[in-house]
GUFI-60353 format. One record per residue (C-alpha): residue number from 0; residue in three letters; chain; z, x, y. Coordinates in steps of 0.5 Angstrom, whole numbers, plus 500, padded with zeros to 3 digits. Each point is the difference from the previous one (the first is absolute). Layout:
residues N
(r NUM,'ALA','A',(Z,X,Y))
...
//
This chain:
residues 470
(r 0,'UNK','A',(741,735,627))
(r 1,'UNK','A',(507,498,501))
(r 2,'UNK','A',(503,493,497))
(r 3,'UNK','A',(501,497,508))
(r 4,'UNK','A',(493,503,502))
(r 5,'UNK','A',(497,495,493))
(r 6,'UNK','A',(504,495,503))
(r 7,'UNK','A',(498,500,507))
(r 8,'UNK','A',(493,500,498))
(r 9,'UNK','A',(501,494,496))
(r 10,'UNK','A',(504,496,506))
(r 11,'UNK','A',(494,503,504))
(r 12,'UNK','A',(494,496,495))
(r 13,'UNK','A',(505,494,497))
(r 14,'UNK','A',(500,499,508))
(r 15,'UNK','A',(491,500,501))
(r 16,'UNK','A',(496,494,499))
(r 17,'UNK','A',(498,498,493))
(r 18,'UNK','A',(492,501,502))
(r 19,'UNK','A',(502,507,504))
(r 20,'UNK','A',(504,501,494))
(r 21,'UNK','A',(494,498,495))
(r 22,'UNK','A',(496,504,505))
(r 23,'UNK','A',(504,507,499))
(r 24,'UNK','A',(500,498,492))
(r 25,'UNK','A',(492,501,500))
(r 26,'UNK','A',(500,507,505))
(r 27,'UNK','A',(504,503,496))
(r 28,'UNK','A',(497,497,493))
(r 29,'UNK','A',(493,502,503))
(r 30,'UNK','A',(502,508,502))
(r 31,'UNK','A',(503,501,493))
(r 32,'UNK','A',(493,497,498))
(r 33,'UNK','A',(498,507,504))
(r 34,'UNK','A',(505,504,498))
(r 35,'UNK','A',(504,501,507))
(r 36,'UNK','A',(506,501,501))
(r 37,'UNK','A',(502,498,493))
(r 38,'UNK','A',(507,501,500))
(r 39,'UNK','A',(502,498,506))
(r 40,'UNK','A',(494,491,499))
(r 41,'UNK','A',(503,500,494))
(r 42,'UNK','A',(509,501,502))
(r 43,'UNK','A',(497,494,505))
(r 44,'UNK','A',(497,495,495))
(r 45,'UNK','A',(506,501,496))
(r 46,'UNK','A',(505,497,506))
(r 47,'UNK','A',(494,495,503))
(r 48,'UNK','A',(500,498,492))
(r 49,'UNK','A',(507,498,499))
(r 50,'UNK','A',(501,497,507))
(r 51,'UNK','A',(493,496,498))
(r 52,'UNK','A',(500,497,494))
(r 53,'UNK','A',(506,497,497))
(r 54,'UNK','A',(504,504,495))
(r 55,'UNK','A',(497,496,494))
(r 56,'UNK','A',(494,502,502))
(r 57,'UNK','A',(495,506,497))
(r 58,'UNK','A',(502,506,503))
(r 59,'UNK','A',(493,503,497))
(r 60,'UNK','A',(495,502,507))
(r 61,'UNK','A',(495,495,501))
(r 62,'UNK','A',(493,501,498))
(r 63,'UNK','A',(496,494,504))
(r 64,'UNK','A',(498,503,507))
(r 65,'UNK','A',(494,497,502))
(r 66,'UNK','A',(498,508,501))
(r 67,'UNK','A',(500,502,494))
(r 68,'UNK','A',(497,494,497))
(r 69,'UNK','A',(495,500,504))
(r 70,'UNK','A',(499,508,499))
(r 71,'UNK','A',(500,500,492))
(r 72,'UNK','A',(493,502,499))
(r 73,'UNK','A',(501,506,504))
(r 74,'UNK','A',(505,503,495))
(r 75,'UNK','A',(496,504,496))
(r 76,'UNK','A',(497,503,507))
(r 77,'UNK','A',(507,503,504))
(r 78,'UNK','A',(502,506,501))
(r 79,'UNK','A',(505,504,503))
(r 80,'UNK','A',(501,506,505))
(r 81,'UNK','A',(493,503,499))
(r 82,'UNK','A',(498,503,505))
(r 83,'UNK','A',(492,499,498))
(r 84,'UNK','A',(498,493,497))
(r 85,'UNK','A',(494,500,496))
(r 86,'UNK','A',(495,494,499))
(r 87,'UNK','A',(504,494,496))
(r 88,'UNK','A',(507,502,502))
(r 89,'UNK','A',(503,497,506))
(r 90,'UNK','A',(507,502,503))
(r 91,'UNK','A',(506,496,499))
(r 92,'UNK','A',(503,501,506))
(r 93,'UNK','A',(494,496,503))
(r 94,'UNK','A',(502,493,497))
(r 95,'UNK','A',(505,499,504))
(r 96,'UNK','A',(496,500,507))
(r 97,'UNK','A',(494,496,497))
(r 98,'UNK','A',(504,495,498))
(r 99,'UNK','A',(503,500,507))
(r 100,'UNK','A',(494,500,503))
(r 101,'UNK','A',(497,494,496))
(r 102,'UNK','A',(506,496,502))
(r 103,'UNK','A',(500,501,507))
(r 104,'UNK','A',(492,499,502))
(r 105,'UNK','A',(496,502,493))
(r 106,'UNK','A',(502,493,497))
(r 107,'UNK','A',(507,497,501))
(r 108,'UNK','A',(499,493,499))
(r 109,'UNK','A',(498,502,493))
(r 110,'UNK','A',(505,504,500))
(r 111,'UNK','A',(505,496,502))
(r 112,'UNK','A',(498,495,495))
(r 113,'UNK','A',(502,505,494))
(r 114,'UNK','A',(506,502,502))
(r 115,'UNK','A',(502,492,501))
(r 116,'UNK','A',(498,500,493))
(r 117,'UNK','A',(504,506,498))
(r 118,'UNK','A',(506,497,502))
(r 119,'UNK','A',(499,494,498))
(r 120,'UNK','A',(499,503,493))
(r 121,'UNK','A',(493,496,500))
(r 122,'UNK','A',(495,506,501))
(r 123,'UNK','A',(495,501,493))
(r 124,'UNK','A',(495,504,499))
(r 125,'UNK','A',(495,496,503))
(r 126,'UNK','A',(504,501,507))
(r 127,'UNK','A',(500,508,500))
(r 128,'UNK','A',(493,499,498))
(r 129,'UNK','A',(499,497,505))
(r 130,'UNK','A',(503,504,506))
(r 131,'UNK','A',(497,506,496))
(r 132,'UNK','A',(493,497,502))
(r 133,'UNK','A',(502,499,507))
(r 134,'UNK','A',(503,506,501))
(r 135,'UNK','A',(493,503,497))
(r 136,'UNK','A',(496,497,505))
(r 137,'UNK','A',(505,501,507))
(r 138,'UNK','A',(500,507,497))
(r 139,'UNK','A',(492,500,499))
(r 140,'UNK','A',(499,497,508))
(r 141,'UNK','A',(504,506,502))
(r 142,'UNK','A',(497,506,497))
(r 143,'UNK','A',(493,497,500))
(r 144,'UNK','A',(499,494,504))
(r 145,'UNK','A',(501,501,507))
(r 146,'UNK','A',(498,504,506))
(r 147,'UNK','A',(502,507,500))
(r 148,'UNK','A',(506,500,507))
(r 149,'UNK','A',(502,494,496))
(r 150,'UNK','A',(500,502,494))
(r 151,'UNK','A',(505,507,503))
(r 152,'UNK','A',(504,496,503))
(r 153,'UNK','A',(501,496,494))
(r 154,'UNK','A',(501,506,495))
(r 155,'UNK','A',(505,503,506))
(r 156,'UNK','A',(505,496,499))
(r 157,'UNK','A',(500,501,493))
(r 158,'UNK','A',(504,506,501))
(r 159,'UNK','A',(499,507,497))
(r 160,'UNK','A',(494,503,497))
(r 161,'UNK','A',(501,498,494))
(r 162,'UNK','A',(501,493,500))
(r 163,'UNK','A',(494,499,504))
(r 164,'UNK','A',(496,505,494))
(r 165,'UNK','A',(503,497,495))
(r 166,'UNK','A',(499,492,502))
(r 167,'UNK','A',(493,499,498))
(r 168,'UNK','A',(501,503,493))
(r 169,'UNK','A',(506,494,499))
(r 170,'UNK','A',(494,495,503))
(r 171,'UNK','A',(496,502,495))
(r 172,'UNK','A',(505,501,493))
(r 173,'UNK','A',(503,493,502))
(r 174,'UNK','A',(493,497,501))
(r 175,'UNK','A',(498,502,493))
(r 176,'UNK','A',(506,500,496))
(r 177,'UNK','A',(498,494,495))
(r 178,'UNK','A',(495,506,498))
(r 179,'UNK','A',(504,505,499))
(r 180,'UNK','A',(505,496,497))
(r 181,'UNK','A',(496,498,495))
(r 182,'UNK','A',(496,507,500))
(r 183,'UNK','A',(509,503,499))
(r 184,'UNK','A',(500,496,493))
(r 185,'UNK','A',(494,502,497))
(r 186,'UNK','A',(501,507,501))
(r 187,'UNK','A',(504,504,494))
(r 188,'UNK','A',(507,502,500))
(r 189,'UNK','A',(498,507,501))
(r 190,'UNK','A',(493,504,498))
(r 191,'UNK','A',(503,507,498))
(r 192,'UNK','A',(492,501,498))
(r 193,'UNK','A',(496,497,506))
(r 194,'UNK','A',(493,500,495))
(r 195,'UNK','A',(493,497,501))
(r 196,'UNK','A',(502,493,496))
(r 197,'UNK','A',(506,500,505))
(r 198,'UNK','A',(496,502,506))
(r 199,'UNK','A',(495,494,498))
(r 200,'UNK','A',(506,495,499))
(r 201,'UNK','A',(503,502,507))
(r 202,'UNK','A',(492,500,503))
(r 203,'UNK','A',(501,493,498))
(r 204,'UNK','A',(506,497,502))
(r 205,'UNK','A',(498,504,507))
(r 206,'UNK','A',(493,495,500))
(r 207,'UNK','A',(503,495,504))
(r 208,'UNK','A',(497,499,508))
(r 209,'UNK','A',(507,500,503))
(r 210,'UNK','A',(502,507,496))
(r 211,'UNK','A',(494,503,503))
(r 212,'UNK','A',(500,499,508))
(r 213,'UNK','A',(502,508,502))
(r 214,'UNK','A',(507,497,503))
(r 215,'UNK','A',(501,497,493))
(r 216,'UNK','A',(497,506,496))
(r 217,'UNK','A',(506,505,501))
(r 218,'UNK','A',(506,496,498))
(r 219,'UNK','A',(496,497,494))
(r 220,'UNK','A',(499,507,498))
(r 221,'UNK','A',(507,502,501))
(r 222,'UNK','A',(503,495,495))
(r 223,'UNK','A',(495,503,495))
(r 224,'UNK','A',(503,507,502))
(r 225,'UNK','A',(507,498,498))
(r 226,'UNK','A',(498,498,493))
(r 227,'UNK','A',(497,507,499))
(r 228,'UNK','A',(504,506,498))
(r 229,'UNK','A',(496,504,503))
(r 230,'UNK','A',(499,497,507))
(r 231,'UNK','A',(493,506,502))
(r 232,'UNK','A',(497,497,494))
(r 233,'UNK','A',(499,494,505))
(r 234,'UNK','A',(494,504,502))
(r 235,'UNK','A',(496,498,494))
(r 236,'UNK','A',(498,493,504))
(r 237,'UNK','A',(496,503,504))
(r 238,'UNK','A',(497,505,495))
(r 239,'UNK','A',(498,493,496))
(r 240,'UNK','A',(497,497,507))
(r 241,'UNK','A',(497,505,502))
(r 242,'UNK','A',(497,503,493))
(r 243,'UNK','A',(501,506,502))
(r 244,'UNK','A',(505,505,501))
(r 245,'UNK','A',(496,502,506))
(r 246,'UNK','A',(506,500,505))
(r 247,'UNK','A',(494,498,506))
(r 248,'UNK','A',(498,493,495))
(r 249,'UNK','A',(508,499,499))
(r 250,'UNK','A',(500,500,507))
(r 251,'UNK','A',(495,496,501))
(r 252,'UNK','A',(504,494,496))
(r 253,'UNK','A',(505,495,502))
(r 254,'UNK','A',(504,504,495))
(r 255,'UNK','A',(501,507,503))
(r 256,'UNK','A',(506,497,503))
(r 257,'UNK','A',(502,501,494))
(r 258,'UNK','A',(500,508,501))
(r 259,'UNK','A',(503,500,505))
(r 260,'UNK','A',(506,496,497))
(r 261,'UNK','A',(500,506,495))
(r 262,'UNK','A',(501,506,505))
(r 263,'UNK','A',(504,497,505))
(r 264,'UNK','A',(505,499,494))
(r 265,'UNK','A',(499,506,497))
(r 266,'UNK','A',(501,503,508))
(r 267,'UNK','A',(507,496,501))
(r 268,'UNK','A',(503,503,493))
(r 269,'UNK','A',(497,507,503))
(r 270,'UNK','A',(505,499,505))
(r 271,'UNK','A',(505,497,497))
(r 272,'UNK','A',(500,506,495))
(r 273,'UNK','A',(500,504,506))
(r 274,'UNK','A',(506,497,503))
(r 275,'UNK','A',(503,499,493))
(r 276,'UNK','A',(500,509,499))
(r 277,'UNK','A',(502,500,508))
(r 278,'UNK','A',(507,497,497))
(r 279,'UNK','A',(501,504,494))
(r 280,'UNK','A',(499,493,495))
(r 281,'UNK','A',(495,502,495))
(r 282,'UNK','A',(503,493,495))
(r 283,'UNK','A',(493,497,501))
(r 284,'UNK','A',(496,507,501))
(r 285,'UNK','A',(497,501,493))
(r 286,'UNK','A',(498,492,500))
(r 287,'UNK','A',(497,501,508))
(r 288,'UNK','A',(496,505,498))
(r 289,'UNK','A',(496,498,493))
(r 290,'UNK','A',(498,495,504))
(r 291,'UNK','A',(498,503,505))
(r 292,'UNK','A',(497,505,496))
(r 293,'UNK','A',(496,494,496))
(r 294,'UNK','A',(498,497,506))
(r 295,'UNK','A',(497,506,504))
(r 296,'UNK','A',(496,502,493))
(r 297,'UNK','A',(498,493,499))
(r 298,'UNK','A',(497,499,507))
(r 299,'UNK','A',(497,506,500))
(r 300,'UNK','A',(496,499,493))
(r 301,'UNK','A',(499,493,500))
(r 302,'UNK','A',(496,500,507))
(r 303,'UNK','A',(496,504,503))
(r 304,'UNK','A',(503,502,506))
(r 305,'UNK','A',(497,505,505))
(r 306,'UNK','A',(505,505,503))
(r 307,'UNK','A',(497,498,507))
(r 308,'UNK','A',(501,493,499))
(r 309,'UNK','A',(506,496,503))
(r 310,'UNK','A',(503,499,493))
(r 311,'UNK','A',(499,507,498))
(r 312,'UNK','A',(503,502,506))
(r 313,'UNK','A',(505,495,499))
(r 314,'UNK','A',(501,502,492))
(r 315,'UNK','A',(500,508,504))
(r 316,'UNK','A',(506,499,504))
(r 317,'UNK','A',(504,497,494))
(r 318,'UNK','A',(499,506,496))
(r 319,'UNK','A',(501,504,506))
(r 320,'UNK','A',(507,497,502))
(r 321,'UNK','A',(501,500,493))
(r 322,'UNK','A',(500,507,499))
(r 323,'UNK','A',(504,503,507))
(r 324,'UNK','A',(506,495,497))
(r 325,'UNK','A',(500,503,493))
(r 326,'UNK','A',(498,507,502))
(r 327,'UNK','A',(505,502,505))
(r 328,'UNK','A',(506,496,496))
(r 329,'UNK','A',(498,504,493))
(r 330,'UNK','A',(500,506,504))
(r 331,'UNK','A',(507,500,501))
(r 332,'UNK','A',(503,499,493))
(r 333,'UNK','A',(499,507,497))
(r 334,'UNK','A',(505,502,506))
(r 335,'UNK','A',(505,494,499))
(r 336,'UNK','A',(500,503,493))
(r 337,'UNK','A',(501,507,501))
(r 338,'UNK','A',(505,498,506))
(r 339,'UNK','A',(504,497,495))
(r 340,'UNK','A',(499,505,494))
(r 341,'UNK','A',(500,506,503))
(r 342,'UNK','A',(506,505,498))
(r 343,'UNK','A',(502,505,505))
(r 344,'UNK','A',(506,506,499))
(r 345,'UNK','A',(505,497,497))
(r 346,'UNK','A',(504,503,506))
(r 347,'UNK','A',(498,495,504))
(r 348,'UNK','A',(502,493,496))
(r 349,'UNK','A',(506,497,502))
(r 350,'UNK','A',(505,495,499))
(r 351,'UNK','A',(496,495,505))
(r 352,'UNK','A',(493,501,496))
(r 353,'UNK','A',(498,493,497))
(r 354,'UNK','A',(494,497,498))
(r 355,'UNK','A',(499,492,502))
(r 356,'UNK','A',(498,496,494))
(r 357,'UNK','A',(496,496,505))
(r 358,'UNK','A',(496,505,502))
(r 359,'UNK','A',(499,502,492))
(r 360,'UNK','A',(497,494,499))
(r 361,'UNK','A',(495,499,506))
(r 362,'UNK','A',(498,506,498))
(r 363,'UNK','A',(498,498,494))
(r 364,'UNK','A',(497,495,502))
(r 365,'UNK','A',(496,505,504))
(r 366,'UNK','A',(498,503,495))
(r 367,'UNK','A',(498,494,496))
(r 368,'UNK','A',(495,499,507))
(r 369,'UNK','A',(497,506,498))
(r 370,'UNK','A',(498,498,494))
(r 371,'UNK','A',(498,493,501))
(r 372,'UNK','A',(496,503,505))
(r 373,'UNK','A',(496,505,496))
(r 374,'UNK','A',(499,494,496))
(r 375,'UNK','A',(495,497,505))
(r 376,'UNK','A',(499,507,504))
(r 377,'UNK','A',(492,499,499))
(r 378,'UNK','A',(499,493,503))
(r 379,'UNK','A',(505,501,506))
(r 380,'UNK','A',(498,507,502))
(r 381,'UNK','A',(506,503,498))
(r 382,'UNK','A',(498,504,494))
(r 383,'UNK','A',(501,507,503))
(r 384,'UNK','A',(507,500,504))
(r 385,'UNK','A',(502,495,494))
(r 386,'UNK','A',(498,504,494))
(r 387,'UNK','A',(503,508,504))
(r 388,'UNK','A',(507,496,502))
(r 389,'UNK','A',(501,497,492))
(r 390,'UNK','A',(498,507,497))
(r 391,'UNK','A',(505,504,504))
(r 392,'UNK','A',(505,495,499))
(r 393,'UNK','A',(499,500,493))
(r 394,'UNK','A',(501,509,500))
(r 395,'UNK','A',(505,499,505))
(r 396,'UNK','A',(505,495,496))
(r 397,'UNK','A',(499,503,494))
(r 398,'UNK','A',(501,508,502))
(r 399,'UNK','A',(507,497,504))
(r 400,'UNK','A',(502,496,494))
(r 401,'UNK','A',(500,507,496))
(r 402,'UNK','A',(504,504,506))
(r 403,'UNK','A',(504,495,500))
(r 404,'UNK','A',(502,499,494))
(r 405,'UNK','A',(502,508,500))
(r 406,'UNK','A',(504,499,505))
(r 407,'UNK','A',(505,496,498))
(r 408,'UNK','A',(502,505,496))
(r 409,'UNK','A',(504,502,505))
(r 410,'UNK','A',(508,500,500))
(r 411,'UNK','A',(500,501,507))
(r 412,'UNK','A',(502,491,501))
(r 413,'UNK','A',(499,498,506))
(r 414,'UNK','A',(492,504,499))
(r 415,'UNK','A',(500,496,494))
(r 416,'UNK','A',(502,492,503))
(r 417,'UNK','A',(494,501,504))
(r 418,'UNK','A',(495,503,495))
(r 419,'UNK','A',(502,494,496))
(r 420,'UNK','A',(498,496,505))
(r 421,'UNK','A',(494,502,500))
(r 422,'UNK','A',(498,501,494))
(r 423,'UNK','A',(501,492,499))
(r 424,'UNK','A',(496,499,506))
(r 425,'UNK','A',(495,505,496))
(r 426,'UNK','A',(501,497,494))
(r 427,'UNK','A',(498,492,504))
(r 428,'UNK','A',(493,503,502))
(r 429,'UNK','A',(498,503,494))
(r 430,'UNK','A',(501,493,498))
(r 431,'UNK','A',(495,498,504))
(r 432,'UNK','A',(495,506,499))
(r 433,'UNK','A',(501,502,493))
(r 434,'UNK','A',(503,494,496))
(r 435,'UNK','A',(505,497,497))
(r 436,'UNK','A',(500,505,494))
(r 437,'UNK','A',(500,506,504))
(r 438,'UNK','A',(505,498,505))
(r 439,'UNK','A',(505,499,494))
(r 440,'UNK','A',(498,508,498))
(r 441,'UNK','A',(503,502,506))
(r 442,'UNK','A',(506,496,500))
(r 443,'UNK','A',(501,503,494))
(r 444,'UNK','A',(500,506,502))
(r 445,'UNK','A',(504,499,507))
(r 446,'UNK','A',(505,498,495))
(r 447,'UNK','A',(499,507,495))
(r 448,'UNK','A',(502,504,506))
(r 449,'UNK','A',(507,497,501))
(r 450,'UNK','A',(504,503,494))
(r 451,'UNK','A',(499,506,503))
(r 452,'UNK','A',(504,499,505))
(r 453,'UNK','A',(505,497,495))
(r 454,'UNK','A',(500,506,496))
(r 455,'UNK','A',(502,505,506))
(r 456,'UNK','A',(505,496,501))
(r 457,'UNK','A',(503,499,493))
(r 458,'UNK','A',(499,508,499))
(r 459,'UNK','A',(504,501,506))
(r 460,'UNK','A',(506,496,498))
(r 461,'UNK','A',(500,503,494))
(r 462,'UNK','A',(501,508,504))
(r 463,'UNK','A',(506,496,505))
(r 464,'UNK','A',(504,499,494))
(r 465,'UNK','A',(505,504,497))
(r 466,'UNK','A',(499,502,492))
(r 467,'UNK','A',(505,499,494))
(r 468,'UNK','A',(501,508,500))
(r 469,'UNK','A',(502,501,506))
//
């Protein structure tokens, strides 16, 4: 934006009241909360803010919004752009409608009164607490209390569909948030070993009647899995509960929630993963698959699912989508390799042949996809197309290697620029098939192939010079 644009801006907000001025200043704030438009909230507040506050004040972002306040207990609940939430997830982007919601008709005097409050720097906890109940219980009369056209009508004017699901759930995590609270501060900092003496402790902590309702339940459950380093091991509550590992009695507990926590979030990685081959980033794919791998094999040997079940059913579909991604991208590394190591006539090298360090390097990576797949082929379905694609690699870059290095032999020098090209882009994939150690044989033996050119040249210099006898 150009310096009289800035300005025309800043007459524009210096000529606006002070509590639109205020009331701007706390739209932008609540859409950086959200993540819109971040750019362009946060350029705004920094005009509104010099016109605002006088120029000794501090510039920092204020941090009392009545919403944020009141809305603190949710925290460890939001999430964002995820087309599917689980149980004890709650979209972030709802906030902003409730609170709307709650001002305009669920309870605005209580409302009204904490942001009075807030701006007159006296609101405590307590107050907060006191609208957190307040708003609970508006919430509770409206998801739950009144007849059903009523009722409709009410969650209409919400607006989207996500809200009106994602209401309740706010409801409940406010109404309970002294529980869990307290149930947050008994938890570890992390559990890399959910074991039996840690899966009675958090039994215990989970003990409360508040924790156990099954609106509750789910976000109590959520907060234990935060601590896990192996969130699917949360489905050890629900074998623990049910003393058994029969899926129908885990099922049969308030604690099978805790299965379907488990393979909705190894569902979502699935597709992130999947979204993440599409792109061509493979920085979090070794990560991304052990713990998929980890996850699957640990659902599938720590319960007894059946096939047909809808667990097993579930459980199926992400093997299955697991293996389709894989197989098709590791499918096609062996002729991204062969494209780039292949040795025509030398007659149709030119001047123009070049070779992409870029394309060298996500090559590799491929290649170093390859591999960590054969390293979880058996789990993930993918055994037989992983194991083939590694194997063919593996014979192929070795033997272009080899040729390669022949070639460079060459004294023809455009053919040997290119040849030399290649040769470092098989020297880079030996790297990742074979090894530090052999990758420095062949660079070694690239370099041998060099003085004899050399040689070729010196002899001929020798014969163009004229000798001391004539």
């Amino acid at each position: 934006m150009s310096q009289s644009s800035i300005e025309r801006l800043k007459d524009y907000l210096g000529q606006l009241p002070p509590k639109a001025q205020a009331l701007l200043m706390r739209e932008f704030e609540r859409s950086i909360e959200r993540g819109e438009d971040v750019a362009v909230a946060n350029f705004v507040l920094e005009q509104l803010r010099s016109i605002v506050r006088a120029p000794s004040e501090d510039m920092t972002p204020r941090t009392e919004d009545p919403m944020r306040r009141v809305f603190r207990p949710l925290e460890p609940f939001l999430v964002e752009n995820v087309p599917h939430i689980r149980p004890g997830q709650i979209r972030r982007a709802s906030l902003g409608p409730v609170w709307l919601w709650l001002g305009r008709e669920g309870c605005p005097e209580a409302v009204r009164t904490f942001e009075a409050a807030v701006a007159g720097g006296a609101a405590d906890n307590a107050a907060a607490r006191a609208l957190q109940l307040a708003a609970a219980e508006a919430i509770a009369s409206v998801t739950g209390n009144l007849t059903g056209g009523e009722r409709q009508r009410t969650l209409g004017r919400l607006g989207a569909t996500s809200v009106v699901e994602d209401i309740a759930s706010i409801g409940a995590v406010l109404s309970a948030c002294d529980s869990l609270e307290k149930l947050n501060h008994k938890l570890p900092g992390q559990m890399r070993a959910f074991g039996e003496s840690q899966i009675r402790s958090v039994m215990a902590a989970l003990n409360l009647p508040s924790l156990q309702t099954p609106q509750v339940l789910p976000f109590a459950v959520a907060l234990v899995m935060n601590r896990l380093a192996a969130p699917w091991q949360i489905v050890r509550l629900g074998i623990m509960m049910a003393a058994s590992d029969d899926e129908i009695r885990v099922a049969g507990t308030p604690f099978g929630i805790t299965v379907t926590m488990a393979i909705h979030d190894l569902s979502r990685l699935a597709a992130e993963l999947r979204s993440d081959i599409k792109r061509g980033h493979f920085n979090d794919t070794s990560n991304n698959l052990k713990t998929l791998h980890d996850g699957v094999r640990g659902l599938r040997t720590e319960l007894d699912i059946r096939s047909e079940s809808a667990w097993g059913k579930q459980l199926a579909s992400i093997r299955s989508e697991i293996s389709n991604s894989l197989q098709s991208e590791i499918d096609s590394v062996p002729g991204r390799v062969r494209r780039l190591l292949r040795q025509g006539p030398d007659k149709d090298v030119t001047s123009a042949n070049r070779i992409d360090p870029v394309d060298i390097e996500e090559t590799a990576a491929l290649i170093d996809f390859v591999a960590v797949c054969r390293t979880y082929a058996s789990e993930l379905a993918i055994n037989e197309v992983s194991l083939r694609a590694y194997t063919e690699l593996q014979h192929y870059v070795e033997k272009a290697t080899e040729t390669l290095v022949e070639s460079l032999r060459t004294h023809d020098q455009r053919v040997r620029a290119y040849r030399l090209m290649q040769m470092q882009a098989a020297i880079r994939f030996c790297d990742v098939l074979f090894g530090p150690d052999y990758a420095s044989l062949m660079s070694k033996a690239a370099e041998m192939a060099r003085p004899v050119e050399r040689k070729a040249a010196e002899d001929a210099k020798s014969e163009r010079k004229p000798s001391k006898a004539g």
